[in-house]
N, C-alpha and C positions, 0 to 999 in steps of 0.2 A: 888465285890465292887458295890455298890450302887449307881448310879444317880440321885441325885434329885436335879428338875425344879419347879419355882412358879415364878407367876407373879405379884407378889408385890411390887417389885424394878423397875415393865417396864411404860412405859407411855400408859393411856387406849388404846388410839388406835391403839399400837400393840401388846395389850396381846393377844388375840386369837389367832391372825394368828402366835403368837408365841409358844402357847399353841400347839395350832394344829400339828403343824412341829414339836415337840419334839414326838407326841405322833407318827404320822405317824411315822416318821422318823426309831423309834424303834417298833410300836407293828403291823401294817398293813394299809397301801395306804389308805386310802379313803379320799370320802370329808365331809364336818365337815361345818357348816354353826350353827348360832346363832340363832333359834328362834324368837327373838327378839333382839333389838338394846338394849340392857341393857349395862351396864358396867358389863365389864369381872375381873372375877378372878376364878381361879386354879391352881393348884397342877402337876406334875406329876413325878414320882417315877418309876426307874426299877434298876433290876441289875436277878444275876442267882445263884443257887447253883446247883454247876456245871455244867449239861447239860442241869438244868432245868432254863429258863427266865419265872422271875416274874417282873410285874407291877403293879400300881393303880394308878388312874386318876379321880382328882376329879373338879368338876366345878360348880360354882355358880350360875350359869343360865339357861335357855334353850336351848339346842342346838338339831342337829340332825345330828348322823352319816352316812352316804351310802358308801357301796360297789359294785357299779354298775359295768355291764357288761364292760365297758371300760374302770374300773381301773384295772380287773379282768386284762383284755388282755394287758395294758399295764405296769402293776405288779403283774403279776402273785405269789402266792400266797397259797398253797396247803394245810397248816398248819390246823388245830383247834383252839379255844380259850374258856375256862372256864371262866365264869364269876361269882362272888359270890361279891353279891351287897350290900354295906355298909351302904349307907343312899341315901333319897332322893327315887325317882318312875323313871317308863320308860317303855317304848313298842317296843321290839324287834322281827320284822318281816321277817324269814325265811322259806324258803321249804314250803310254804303253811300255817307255824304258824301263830300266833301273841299271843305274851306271854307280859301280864303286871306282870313288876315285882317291887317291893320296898324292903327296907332293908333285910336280910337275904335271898333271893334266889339267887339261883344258875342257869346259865342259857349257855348252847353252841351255840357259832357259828362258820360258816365254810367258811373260807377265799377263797377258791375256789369258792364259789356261792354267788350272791348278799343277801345284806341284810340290810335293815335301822331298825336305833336302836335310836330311840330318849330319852333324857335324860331331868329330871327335875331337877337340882340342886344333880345331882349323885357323888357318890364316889364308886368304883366298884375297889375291886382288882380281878387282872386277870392272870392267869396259861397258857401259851404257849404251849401245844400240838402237838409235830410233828405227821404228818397225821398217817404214815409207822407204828410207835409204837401203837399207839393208839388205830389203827383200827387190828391189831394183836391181843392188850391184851381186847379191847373193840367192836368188832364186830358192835356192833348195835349204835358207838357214832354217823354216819351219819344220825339215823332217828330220833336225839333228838336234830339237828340244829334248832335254833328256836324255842325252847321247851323252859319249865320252870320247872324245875326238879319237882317232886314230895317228897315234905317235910317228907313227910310219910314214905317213904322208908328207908328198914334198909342202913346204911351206911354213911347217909345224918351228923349226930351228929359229925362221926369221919372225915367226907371229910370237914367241917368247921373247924375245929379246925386245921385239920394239914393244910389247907389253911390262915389261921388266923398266924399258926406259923414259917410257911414258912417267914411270911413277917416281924418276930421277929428277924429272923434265924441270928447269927454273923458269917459270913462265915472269918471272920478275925480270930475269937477267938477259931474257931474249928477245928481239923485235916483233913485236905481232904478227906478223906476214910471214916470218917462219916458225911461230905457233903454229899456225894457222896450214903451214904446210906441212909440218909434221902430225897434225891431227890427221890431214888427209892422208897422208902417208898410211899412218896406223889404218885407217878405213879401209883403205884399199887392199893390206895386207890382210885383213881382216878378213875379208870378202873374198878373197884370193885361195885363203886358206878353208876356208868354207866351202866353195867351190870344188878345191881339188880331193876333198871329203868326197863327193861324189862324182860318181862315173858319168861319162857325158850322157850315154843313153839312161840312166835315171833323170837327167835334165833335162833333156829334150822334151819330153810331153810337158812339162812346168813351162818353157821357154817357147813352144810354140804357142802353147794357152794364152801366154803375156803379148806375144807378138799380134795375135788376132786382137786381144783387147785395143795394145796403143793402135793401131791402124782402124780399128773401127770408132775410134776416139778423135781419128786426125782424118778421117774421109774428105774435108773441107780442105784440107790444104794440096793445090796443086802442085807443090813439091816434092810430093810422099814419093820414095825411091825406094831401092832395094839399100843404096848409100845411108840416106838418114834412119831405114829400118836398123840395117844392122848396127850404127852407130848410138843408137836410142839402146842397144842393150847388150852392146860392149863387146858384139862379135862380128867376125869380117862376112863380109858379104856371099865370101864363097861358104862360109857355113851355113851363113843364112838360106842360102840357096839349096844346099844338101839336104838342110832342114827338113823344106818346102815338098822336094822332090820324095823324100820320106812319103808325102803325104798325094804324092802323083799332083803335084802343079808347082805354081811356081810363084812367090813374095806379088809381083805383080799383076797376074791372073789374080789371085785373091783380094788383092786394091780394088781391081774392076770391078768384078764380080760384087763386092759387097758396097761400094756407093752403084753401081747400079741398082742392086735389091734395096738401099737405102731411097732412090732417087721413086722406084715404082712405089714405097711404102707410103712414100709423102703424096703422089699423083693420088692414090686411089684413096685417101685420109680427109680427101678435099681440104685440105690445110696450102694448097700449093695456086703463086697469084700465076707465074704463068712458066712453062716450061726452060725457058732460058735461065730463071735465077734457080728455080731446083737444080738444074744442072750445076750453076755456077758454086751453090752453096755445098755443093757433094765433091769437088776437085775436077767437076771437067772443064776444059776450056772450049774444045772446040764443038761446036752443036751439031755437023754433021753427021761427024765420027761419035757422037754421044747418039745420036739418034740411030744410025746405022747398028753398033753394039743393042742398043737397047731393043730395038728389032729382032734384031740375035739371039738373045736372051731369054723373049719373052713374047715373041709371034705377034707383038702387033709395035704401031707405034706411041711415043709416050701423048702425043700429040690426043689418040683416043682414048685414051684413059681419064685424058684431065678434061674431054669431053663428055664423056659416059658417064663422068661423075659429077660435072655440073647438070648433066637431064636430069639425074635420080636427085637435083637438090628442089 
């Protein structure tokens, strides 16, 4: 279901500040001051399909948004926001940007760091971005905070349109399930389009950064592959391997390599009851070929270590 707010029915000198608190209220904390003493009017509209919250806000006059460091800390805030700007100009100033933008651009910002966004007579609909998703299927949407998309780019045609129709959408008159799929939809597009904002080799140091995290997060599972790496972050495994070789090794050498330094950190922590379940709890299965490697690695075996550290107890 849909909310929508206008301040046609209010008396002038509390439209804004009514205006204001509807928008706050629902899209993000900040303060919100008039430009100019003009007489106010605006619009503003939200509701969701499904998981996804959409908005648009529009206003007659000049005003000027901020998210300053103390609304930051006392509404904390972590989310994204897409912005695809309907009519009217503006200057949205983040992360070192400043981006002027007018009718049809597209523009992000990040509710987690400041940012003023002043507006001319704007109408702007807006797509709510949780951070966690986002930053998953879009790695690099942190360094286009304050950006102004690039028109040019492939993806920009369809990320309009399915933004334009989102805000069509009848979620009364449709079955949940393809709610539910066209919200994904828009995500994906979304994500897609943000992506092809940047050049792969600006991505790549972000995407290998990510890739050491989940694998040093999943050392425990014996199924860790080059297959569920690159499927964990939505590229094929021959990039993923390209990736790796960038860095002279290889998705697997780095599995090894880091539950074994995982497996000696616990031996020598005296936290460890006996060699077979360190192993087991790290992804190795077999204890040979764990003991052989770990030999390899580190000139003795794990077997002295969990000795050496029981004498010094």
């Amino acid at each position: 279901m849909t909310e929508n707010f206008t301040t046609d029915s209010l008396d002038n000198r509390h439209r804004f500040d009514a205006w204001r608190e509807a928008v706050c209220s629902r899209l993000i904390k900040a303060q919100a001051r008039q430009t100019y003493n003009d007489d106010f009017s605006g619009s503003f509209s939200y509701g969701s399909l499904g998981d996804v919250h959409i908005a648009t806000h529009s206003s007659q006059t000049s005003l000027l948004w901020q998210r300053t460091t103390d609304c930051i800390r006392h509404h904390p805030n972590h989310d994204y926001y897409l912005g695809l700007v309907g009519s009217g100009t503006g200057t949205l100033s983040q992360n070192g940007h400043c981006s002027t933008v007018t009718g049809g651009d597209v523009v992000i910002y990040d509710a987690a760091n400041p940012f003023d966004f002043a507006m001319e007579k704007m109408t702007i609909n807006i797509i709510h971005l949780p951070r966690g998703i986002m930053e998953k299927q879009a790695p690099a949407i942190s360094l286009l905070a304050g950006k102004c998309f690039d028109l040019t780019r492939p993806g920009i045609t369809s990320l309009k349109q399915m933004v334009t129709e989102a805000y069509l959408y009848n979620t009364e008159q449709e079955k949940p399930f393809l709610t539910e799929q066209f919200a994904n939809t828009l995500f994906s597009i979304i994500a897609v389009s943000i992506n092809l904002q940047k050049s792969d080799d600006e991505l790549k140091p972000d995407l290998y950064r990510r890739i050491l995290d989940y694998l040093r997060q999943h050392l425990d599972d014996p199924q860790l592959s080059i297959a569920t790496l690159a499927n964990a972050h939505h590229v094929s495994p021959r990039t993923l391997s390209r990736l790796f070789a960038a860095h002279n090794t290889t998705p697997m050498n780095v599995v090894w390599q880091e539950r074994l330094l995982a497996c000696r950190k616990v031996l020598v922590s005296g936290q460890a009851r006996n060699i077979t379940q360190v192993a087991l709890d790290h992804g190795f299965s077999d204890m040979s070929h764990f003991s052989l490697a770990f030999r390899k690695a580190f000139g003795c075996s794990p077997s002295s270590l969990l000795k050496a550290e029981r004498r010094m107890m």
